[in-house]
N, C-alpha and C positions, 0 to 999 in steps of 0.2 A: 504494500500500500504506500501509495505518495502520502509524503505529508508537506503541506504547505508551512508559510512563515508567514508570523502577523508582527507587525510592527504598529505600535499604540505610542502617539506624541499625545502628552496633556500639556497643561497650561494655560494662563489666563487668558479672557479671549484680546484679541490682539496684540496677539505675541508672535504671531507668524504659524500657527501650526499649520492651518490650510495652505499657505503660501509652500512649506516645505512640505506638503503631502502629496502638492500636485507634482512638486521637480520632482519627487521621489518616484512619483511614479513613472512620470517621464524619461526618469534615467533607466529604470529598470526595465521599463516596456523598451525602449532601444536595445538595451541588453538580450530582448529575445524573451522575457520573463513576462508572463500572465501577471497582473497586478487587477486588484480590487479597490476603488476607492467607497471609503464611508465614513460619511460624516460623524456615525456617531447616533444614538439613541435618541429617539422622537424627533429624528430626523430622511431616516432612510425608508420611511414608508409614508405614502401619501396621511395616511389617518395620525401617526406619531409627527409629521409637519404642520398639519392641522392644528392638533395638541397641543403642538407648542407654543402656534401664536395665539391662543384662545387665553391657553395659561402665563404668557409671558407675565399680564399684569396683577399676577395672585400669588401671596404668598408662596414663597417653594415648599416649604411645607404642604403645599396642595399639590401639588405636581411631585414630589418625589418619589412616592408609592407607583403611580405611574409610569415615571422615569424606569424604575428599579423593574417594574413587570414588564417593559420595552422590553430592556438592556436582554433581559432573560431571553425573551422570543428571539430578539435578535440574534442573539448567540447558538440558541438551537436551532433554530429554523436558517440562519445564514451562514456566520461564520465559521462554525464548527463542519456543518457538510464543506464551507469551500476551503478548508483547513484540510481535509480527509481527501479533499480530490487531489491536492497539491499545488 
């Protein structure tokens, strides 16, 4: 079985992580390498974008439970299969 590699930049927002997720990817796809981008939880699905700007102006506290049951799906449902394919 292939296994893939993930690579997770955090940090505050505008701090460049986007900025260097996109060169990264671009250097790797040249490289000949299959690359995934994603934003990131209550973001890479139409309904969790939705989410997000409904909740931007509530407490996070209301939105974190949320966040936290994205992140999950997210991870089974996406990263984990494109982690196993390679």
């Amino acid at each position: 079985m292939k296994t893939g590699k993930l690579i997770v930049l955090e940090g505050s927002c505008g701090t460049g992580k986007s900025t260097l997720a996109h060169y990264l990817k671009e250097s790797f796809e040249s490289r000949g390498m299959k690359t995934i981008y994603n934003h990131g939880s209550l973001s890479f699905t139409k309904i969790g974008r939705e989410f997000k700007k409904i909740t931007q102006s509530y407490p996070e506290v209301f939105s974190t439970s949320y966040y936290i049951a994205d992140l999950i799906q997210l991870t089974v449902r996406f990263i984990r299969p494109w982690l196993e394919e390679g």
